[in-house]
C-alpha positions in Angstrom: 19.9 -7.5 -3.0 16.1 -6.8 -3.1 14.8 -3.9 -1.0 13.0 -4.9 3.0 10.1 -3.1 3.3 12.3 -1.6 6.1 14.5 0.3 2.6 10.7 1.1 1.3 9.8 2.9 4.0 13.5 4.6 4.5 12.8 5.8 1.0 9.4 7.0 1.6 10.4 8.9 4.6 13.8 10.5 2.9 11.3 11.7 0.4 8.8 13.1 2.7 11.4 15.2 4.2 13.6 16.1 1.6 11.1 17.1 -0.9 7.6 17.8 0.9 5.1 16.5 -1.4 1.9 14.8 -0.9 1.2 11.4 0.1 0.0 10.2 -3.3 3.1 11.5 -5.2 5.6 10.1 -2.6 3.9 6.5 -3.1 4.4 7.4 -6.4 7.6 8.3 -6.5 8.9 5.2 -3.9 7.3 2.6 -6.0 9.1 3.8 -9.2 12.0 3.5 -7.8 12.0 0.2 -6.0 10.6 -1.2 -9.4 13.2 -0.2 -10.9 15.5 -2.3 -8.8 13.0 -5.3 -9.1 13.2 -4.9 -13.1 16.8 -5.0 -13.0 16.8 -8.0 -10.8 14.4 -9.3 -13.4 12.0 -10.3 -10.6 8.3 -10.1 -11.7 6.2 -7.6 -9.8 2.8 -7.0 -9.7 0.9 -3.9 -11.3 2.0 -0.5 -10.0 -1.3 0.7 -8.8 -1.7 -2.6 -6.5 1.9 -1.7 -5.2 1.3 1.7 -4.3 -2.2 0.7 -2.4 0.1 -1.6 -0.5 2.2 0.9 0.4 -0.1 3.2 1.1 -1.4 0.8 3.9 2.0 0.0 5.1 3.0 3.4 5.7 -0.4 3.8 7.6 0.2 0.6 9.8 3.4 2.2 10.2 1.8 5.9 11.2 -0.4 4.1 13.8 2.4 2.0 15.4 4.5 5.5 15.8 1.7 7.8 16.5 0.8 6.0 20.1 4.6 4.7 21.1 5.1 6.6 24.1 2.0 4.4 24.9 2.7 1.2 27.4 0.2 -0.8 26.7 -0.6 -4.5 26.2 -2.3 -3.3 23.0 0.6 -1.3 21.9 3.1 -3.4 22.6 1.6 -5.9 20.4 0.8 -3.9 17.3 5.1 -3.1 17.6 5.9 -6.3 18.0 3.0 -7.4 14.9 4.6 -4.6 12.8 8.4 -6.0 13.4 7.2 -9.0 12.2 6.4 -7.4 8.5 
């Protein structure tokens, strides 16, 4: 089974705990890993520099979301319920 982008960020995250490095080599470091998985599902992927901006932004979108949760807001309820939707 493919990873969710819910696995990605697991990944990222166990890295960023585990290890401590920056945010450029855990990108890195998470998309070698789940293209390896893609590779051995034979699925084509795109280049590994556009896969590690994407990541990049989704782990920002994800940031924001976290950063302002104890929040109640219209506003912040939306971006959750936008970022459960990804």
């Amino acid at each position: 089974m493919l990873p969710t982008t819910r696995e990605v960020l697991q990944v990222y995250y166990h890295h960023h705990n585990n290890e401590k490095l920056s945010k450029t080599e855990l990108t890195t470091i998470t998309v070698r890993e789940v293209c390896e998985i893609w590779a051995r599902a034979r699925v084509p992927s795109a280049e590994e520099r556009n896969i590690i901006h994407k990541l990049k932004l989704l782990v920002d979108k994800h940031r924001t979301v976290c950063r302002n949760k104890t929040r109640g807001g219209t506003a912040q309820m939306a971006r959750e319920s936008n970022f459960e939707l990804i």
